[in-house]
C-alpha positions in Angstrom: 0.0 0.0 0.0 1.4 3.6 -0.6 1.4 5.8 1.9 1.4 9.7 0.9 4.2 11.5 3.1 5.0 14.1 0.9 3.8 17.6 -0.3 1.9 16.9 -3.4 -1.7 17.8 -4.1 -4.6 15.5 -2.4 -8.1 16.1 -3.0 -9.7 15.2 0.4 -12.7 18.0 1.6 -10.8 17.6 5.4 -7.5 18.0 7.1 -6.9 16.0 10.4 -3.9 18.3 12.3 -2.4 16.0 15.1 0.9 16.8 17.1 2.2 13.0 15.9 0.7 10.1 14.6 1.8 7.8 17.4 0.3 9.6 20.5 -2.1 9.9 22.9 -5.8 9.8 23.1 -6.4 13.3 21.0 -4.0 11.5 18.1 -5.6 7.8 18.5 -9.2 9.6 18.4 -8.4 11.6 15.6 -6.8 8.6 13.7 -9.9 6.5 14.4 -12.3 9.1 13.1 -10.2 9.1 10.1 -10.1 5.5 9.2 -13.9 5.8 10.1 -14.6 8.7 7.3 -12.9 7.1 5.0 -14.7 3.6 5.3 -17.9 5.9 5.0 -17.1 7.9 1.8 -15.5 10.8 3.3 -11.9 10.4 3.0 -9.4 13.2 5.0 -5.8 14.3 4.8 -4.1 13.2 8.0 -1.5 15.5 9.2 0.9 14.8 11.7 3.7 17.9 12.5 6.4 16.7 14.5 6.3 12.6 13.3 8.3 10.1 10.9 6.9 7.4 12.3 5.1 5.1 9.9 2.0 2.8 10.5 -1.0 0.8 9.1 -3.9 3.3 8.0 -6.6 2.5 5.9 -5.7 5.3 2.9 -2.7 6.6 1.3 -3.6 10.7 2.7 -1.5 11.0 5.6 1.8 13.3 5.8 4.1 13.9 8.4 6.1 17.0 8.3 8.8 17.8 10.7 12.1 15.7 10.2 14.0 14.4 13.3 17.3 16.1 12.3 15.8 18.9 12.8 15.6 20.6 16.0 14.5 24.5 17.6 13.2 27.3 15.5 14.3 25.5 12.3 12.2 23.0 13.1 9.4 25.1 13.8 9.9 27.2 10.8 10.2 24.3 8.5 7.0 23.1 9.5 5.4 26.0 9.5 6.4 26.2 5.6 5.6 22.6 4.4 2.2 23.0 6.3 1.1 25.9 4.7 2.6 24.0 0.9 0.4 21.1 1.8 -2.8 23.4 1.9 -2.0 25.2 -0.1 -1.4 22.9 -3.0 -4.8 20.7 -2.4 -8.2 20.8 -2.2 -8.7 20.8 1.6 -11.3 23.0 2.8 -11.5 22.9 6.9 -8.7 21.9 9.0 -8.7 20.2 12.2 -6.6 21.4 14.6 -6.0 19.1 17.9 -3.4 20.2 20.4 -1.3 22.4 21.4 1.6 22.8 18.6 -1.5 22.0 16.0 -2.9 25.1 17.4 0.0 27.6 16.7 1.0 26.1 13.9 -2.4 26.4 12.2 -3.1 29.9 13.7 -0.3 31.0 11.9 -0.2 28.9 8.8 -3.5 28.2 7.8 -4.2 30.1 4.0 -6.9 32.5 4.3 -10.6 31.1 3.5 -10.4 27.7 5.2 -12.8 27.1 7.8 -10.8 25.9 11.2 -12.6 23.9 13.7 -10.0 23.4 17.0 -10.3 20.3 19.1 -9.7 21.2 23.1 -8.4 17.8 24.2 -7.3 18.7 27.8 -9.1 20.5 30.9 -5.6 23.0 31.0 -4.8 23.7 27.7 -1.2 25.7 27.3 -0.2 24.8 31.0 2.8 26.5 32.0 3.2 28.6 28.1 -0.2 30.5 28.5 1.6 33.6 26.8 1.8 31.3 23.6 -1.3 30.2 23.8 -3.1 33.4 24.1 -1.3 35.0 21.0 -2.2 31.7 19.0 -6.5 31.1 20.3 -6.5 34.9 19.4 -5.4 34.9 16.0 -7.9 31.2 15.8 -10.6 33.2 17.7 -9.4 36.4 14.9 -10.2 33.8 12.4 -13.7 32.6 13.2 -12.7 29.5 14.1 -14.9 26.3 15.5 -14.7 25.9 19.2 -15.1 21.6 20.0 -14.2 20.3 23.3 -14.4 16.6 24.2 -15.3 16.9 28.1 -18.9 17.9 28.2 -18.2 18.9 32.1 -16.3 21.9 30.5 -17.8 23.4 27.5 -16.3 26.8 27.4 -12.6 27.2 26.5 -9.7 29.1 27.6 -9.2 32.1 27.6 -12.0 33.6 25.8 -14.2 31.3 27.7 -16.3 30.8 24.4 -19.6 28.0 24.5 -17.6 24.9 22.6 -19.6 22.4 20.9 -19.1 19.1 22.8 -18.2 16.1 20.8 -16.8 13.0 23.2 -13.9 11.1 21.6 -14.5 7.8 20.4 -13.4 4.4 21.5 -12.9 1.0 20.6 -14.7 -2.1 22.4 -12.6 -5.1 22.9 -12.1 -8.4 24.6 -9.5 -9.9 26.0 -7.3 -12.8 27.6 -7.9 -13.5 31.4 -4.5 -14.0 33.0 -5.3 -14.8 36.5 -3.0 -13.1 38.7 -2.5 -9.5 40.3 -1.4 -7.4 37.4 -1.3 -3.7 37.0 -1.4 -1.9 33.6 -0.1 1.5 32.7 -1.4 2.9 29.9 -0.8 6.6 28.4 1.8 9.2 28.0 4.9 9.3 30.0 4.9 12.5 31.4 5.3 14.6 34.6 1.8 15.1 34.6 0.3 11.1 34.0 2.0 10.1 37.3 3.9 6.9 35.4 6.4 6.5 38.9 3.7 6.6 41.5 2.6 3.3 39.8 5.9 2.1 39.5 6.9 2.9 42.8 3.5 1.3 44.3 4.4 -1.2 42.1 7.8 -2.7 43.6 7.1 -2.1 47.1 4.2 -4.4 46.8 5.8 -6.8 44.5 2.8 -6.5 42.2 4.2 -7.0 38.1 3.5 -4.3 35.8 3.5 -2.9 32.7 3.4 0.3 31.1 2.3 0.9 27.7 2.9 4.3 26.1 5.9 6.6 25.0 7.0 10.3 26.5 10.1 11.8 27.3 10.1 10.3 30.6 10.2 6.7 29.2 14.2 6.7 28.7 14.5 7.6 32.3 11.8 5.0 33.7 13.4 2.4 31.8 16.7 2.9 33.7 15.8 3.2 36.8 12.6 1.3 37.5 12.8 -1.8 34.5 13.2 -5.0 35.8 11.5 -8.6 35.8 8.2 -7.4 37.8 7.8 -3.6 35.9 8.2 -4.0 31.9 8.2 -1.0 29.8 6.3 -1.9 25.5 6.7 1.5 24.5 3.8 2.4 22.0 1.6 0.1 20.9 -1.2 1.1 18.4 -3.5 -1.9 19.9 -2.5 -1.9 23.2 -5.6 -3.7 24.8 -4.6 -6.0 22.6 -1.4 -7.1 25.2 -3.5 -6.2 28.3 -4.9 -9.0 30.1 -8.7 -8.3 30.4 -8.3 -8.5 34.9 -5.1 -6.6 34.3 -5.9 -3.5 37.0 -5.6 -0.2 35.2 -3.5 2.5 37.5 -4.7 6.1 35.6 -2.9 8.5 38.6 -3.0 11.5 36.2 -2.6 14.9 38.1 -5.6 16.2 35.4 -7.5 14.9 32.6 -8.8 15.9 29.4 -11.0 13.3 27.8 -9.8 10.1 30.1 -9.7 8.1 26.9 -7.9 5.3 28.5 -10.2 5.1 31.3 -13.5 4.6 28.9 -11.8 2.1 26.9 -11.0 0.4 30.4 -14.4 0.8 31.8 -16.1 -0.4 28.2 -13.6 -3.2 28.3 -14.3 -4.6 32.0 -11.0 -4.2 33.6 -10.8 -3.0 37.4 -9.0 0.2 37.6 -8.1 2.8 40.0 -8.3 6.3 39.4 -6.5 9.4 41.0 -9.2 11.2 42.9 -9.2 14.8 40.9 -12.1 16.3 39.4 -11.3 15.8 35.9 -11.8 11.2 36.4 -14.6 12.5 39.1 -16.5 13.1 35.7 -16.8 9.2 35.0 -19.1 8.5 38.4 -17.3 5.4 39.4 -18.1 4.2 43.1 -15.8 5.9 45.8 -13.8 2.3 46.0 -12.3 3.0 42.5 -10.7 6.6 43.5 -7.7 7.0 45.5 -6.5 10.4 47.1 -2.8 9.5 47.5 -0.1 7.4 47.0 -0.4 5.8 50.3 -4.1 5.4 49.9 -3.0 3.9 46.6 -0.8 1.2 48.1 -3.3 0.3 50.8 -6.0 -0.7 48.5 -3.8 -2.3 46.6 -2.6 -4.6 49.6 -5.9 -5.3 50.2 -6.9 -6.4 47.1 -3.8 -8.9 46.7 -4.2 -10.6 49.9 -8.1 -10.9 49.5 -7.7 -11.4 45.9 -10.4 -8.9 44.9 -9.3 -6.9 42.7 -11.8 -7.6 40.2 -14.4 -5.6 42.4 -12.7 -2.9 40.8 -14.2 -3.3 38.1 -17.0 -0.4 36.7 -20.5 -1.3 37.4 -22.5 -2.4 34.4 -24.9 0.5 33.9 -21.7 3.2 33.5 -20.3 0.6 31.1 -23.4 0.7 28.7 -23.9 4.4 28.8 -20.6 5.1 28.0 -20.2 2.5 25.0 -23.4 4.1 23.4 -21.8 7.7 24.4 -18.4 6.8 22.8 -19.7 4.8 19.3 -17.8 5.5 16.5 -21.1 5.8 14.7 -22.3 8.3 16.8 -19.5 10.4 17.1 -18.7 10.2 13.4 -22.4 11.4 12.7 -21.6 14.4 14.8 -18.5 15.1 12.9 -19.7 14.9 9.1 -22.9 17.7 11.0 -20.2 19.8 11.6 -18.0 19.4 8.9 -21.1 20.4 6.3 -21.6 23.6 8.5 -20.3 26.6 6.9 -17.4 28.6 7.6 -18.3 31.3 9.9 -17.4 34.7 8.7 
């Protein structure tokens, strides 16, 4: 199959702007309403800014722009210029921006008389560079761009605190293995703020195996310090739940949330998990025995469960599993999306 990862012309109605193709939630969400388009007669041009990575997709439209050799302002610049080639030179009539560095690059870049629709993925966007971020929402905002937000519990955006559309992320549904035994799972970014050493610490003092799925610029440094026979570390993995037992306990001890994609997939799965007691996974509703407020409360219920064996009681009641399926189908979500995408561009 050929893939198109350069700057020619594609004739797609839609461009999908992700940060990299193998990410988080926003970037698996935006690759699975992608695939789901195009099985539907509406194909898009997936873009992905700062990515050479290469995987399966169903289509040939997908470009990644920013080499690795490249690094700083060059970088930036550089991709700032082959983005604005690629729209240039095809037939692409709204973009899709998701993320932060989709944001300012498409603020900036975007060619006049596209309609912009901007995905809010996270409940802080531009923590810690809120000076960037405000130049590049005002130039979107300038630009009479499409406000979405995936969390319905927070439908107006920063800064301008506009009303944003809500359309949840979709998720997959899938089985898996049962393997028995006391295993915790990992799954997401490794970053500062998605906890990944609180689990890992819990982990070995407890003697409980786990393993963490997901990439980050923490995973270097996790991998030398904390891999051994009991904690494993699989990098990314586009199917994850694929390789996760279906009693494997999911650990999500984010600091904040945006969507919690990992934690509906677990939920619509049936594994147990444990979630950091923060508003943003409050939003899921889950009995009080599936939040914990520390590490220490962390490690006792995990004690517990090992020597009773109960972890399974973890698991998300049945009613919150079928409401969030129907809430998360790709059909539903993709119905929402082609609404939008007809709408016209505001002025």
């Amino acid at each position: 199959m050929n893939r198109h990862t350069s700057e020619s012309s594609p004739t797609v109605p839609v461009a999908l702007v992700v940060s990299e193709l193998l990410g988080g939630g926003a970037e698996q969400s935006m690759s699975m309403l992608h695939q789901h388009l195009y099985q539907n007669g509406y194909p898009t041009l997936l873009i992905a800014l700062n990515s050479d990575s290469r995987r399966e997709t169903p289509n040939d439209l997908i470009i990644t722009l920013a080499r690795k050799k490249m690094s700083g302002l060059f970088s930036i610049f550089s991709t700032f210029v082959r983005y604005r080639k690629v729209l240039r030179g095809s037939q692409v009539k709204t973009v899709v921006l998701n993320c932060e560095l989709a944001e300012l690059i498409g603020s900036v870049a975007t060619p006049r008389g596209l309609k912009i629709i901007t995905v809010e993925h996270t409940s802080r966007p531009w923590v810690g560079r809120r000076l960037v971020g405000l130049f590049a929402r005002t130039l979107l905002e300038v630009r009479g761009v499409h406000w979405i937000t995936v969390n319905a519990a927070e439908p107006r955006v920063w800064p301008f605190q506009r009303v944003a559309r809500v359309i949840r992320n979709p998720i997959s549904v899938q089985t898996g293995e049962l393997h028995g035994e006391l295993r915790i799972a990992f799954v997401g970014r490794l970053s500062k703020d998605k906890r990944p050493d609180l689990v890992a610490r819990v982990a070995k003092s407890l003697q409980i195996p786990a393993d963490f799925f997901g990439t980050g610029h923490l995973l270097a440094e996790l991998k030398s310090f904390w891999s051994s026979q009991l904690i494993s570390f699989f990098g990314f993995v586009e199917n994850v739940w694929e390789l996760v037992p279906q009693d494997s306990l999911v650990i999500v001890p984010s600091a904040y949330e945006g969507d919690g994609r990992v934690v509906a997939e677990a939920i619509a799965r049936g594994n147990p998990l444990l979630l950091a007691d923060n508003e943003d996974l409050r939003r899921f509703s889950l009995p009080e025995r599936n939040y914990f407020l520390n590490e220490l409360d962390l490690e006792e219920k995990l004690f517990e469960a090992k020597k009773t064996r109960s972890w399974m009681s973890f698991v998300a009641p049945a009613e919150i599993r079928d409401e969030l399926i129907e809430l998360r189908d790709i059909k539903i979500i993709g119905d929402q999306w082609l609404s939008l995408l007809d709408e016209p561009k505001k002025n």
